[in-house]
C-alpha positions as a Markdown table, in Angstrom:
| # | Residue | x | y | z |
|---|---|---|---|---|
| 1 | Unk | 0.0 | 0.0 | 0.0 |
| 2 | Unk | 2.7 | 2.4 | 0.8 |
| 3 | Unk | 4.6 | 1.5 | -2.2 |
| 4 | Unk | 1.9 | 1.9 | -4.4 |
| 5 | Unk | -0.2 | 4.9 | -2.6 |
| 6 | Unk | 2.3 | 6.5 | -0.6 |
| 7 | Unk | 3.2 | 10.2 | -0.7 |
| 8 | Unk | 6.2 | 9.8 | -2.7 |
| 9 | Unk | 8.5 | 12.7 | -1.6 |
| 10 | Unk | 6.3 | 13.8 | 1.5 |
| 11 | Unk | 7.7 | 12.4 | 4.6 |
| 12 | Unk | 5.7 | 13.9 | 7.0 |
| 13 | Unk | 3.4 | 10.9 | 8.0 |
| 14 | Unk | 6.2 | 8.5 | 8.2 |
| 15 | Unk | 8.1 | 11.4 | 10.8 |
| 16 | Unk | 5.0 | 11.8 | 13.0 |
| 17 | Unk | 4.4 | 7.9 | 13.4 |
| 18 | Unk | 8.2 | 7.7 | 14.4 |
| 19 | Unk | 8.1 | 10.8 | 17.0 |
| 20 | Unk | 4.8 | 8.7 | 18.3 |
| 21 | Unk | 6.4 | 5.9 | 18.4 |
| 22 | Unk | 9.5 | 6.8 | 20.2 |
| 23 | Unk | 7.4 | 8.9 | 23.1 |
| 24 | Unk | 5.7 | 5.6 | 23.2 |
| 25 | Unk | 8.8 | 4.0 | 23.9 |
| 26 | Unk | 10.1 | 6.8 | 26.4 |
| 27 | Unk | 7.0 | 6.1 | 28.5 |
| 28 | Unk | 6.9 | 2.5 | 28.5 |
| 29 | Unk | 10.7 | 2.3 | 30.0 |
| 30 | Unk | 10.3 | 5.6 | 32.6 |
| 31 | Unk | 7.3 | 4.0 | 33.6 |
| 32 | Unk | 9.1 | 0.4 | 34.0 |
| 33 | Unk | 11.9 | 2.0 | 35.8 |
| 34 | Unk | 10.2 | 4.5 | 38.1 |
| 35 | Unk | 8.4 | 1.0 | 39.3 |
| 36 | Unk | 11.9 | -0.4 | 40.0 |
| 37 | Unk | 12.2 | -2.9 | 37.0 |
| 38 | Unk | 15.1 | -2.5 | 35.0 |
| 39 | Unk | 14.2 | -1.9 | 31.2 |
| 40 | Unk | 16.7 | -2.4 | 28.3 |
| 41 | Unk | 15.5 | 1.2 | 26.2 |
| 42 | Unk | 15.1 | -0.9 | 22.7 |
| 43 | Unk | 16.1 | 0.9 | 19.5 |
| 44 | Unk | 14.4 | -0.5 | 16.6 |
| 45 | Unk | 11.1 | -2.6 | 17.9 |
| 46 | Unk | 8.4 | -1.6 | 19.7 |
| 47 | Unk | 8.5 | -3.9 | 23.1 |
| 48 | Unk | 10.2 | -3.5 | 25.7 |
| 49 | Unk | 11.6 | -6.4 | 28.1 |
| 50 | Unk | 11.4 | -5.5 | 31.6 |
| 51 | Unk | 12.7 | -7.8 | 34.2 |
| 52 | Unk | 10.3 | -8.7 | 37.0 |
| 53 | Unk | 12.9 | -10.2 | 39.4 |
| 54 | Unk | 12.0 | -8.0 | 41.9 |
| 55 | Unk | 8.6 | -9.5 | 42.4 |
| 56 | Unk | 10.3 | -13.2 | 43.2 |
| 57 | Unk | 7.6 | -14.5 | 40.1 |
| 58 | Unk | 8.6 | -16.2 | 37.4 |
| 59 | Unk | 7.4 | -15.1 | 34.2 |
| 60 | Unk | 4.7 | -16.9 | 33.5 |
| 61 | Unk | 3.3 | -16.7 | 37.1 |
| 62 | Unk | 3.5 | -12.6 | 36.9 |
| 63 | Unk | 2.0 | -12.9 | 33.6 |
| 64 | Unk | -1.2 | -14.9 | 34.6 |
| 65 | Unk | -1.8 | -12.9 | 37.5 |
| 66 | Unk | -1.4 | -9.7 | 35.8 |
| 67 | Unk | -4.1 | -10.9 | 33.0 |
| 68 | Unk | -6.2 | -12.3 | 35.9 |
| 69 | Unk | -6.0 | -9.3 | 38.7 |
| 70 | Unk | -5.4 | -6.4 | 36.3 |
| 71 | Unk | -6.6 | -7.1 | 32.9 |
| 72 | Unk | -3.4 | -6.7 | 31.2 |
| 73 | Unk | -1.7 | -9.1 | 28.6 |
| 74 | Unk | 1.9 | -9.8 | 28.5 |
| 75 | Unk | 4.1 | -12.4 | 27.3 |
| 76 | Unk | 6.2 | -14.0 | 29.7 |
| 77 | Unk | 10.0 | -13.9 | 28.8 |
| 78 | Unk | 10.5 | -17.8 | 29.5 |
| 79 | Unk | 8.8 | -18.3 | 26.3 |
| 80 | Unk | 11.6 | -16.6 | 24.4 |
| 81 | Unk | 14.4 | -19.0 | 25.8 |
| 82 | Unk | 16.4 | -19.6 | 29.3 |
| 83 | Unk | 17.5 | -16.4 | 29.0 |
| 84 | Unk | 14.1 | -14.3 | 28.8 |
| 85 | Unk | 13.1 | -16.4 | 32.1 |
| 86 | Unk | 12.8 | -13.0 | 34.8 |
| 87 | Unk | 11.5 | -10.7 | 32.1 |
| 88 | Unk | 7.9 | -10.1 | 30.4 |
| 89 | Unk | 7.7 | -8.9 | 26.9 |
| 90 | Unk | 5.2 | -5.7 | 26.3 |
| 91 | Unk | 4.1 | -4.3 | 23.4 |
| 92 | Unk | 3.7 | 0.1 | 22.4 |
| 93 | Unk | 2.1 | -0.4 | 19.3 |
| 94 | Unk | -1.0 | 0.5 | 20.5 |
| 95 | Unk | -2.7 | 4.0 | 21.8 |
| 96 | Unk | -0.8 | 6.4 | 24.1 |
| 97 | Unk | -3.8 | 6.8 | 26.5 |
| 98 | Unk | -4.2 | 2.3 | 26.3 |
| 99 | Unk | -1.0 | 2.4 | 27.5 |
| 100 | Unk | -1.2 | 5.0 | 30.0 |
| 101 | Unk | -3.8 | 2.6 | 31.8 |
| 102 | Unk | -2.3 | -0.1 | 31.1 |
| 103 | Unk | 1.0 | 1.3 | 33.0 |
| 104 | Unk | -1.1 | 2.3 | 35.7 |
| 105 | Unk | -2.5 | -1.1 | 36.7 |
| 106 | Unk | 0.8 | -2.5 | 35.9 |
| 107 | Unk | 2.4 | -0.3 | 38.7 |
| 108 | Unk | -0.4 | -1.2 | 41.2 |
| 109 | Unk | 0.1 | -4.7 | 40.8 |
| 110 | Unk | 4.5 | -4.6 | 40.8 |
| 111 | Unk | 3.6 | -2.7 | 44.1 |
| 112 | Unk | 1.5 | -4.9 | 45.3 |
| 113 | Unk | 4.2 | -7.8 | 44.9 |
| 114 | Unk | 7.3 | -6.5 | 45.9 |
């Protein structure tokens, strides 16, 4: 579609999806580490991969509870390897003021589980 229909020297769009995307991004890791996860600050994708170590949950534990207390859908990091085990994999390709609740709750229930 873009190929064919696209503005062919107007770059505009394709500027304000970036700038959205990358305060997006900004949002997502501030928010995970002013609620003491760490947050790797990814640089061409659009999830982040906090760890949840701090809770004492493995992944897939803090990932059911979360969908089941809080309404909010994860992945949990074990299903990406040994490796992702600790961390939960969230998506920001979805609206700012989605996310904005979507932090919220998160930060109730990291609180709660500390």
């Amino acid at each position: 579609e873009a190929l064919k229909n696209g503005r062919e020297h107007n770059y505009e769009d394709v500027l304000n999806m970036r700038e959205s995307y990358d305060r997006r991004r900004r949002l997502m890791v501030d928010s995970f580490r002013n609620m003491g996860l760490d947050c790797f600050e990814p640089y061409g994708a659009f999830y982040v991969f906090p760890s949840i170590k701090p809770t004492g949950m493995d992944s897939e534990t803090f990932c059911k509870r979360l969908l089941e207390e809080k309404k909010i859908a994860c992945v949990p990091g074990g299903a990406f390897g040994q490796s992702g085990e600790g961390h939960i994999r969230c998506c920001y390709a979805t609206a700012l003021d989605k996310l904005n609740i979507a932090l919220e709750r998160m930060a109730d229930f990291v609180a709660a589980n500390r």
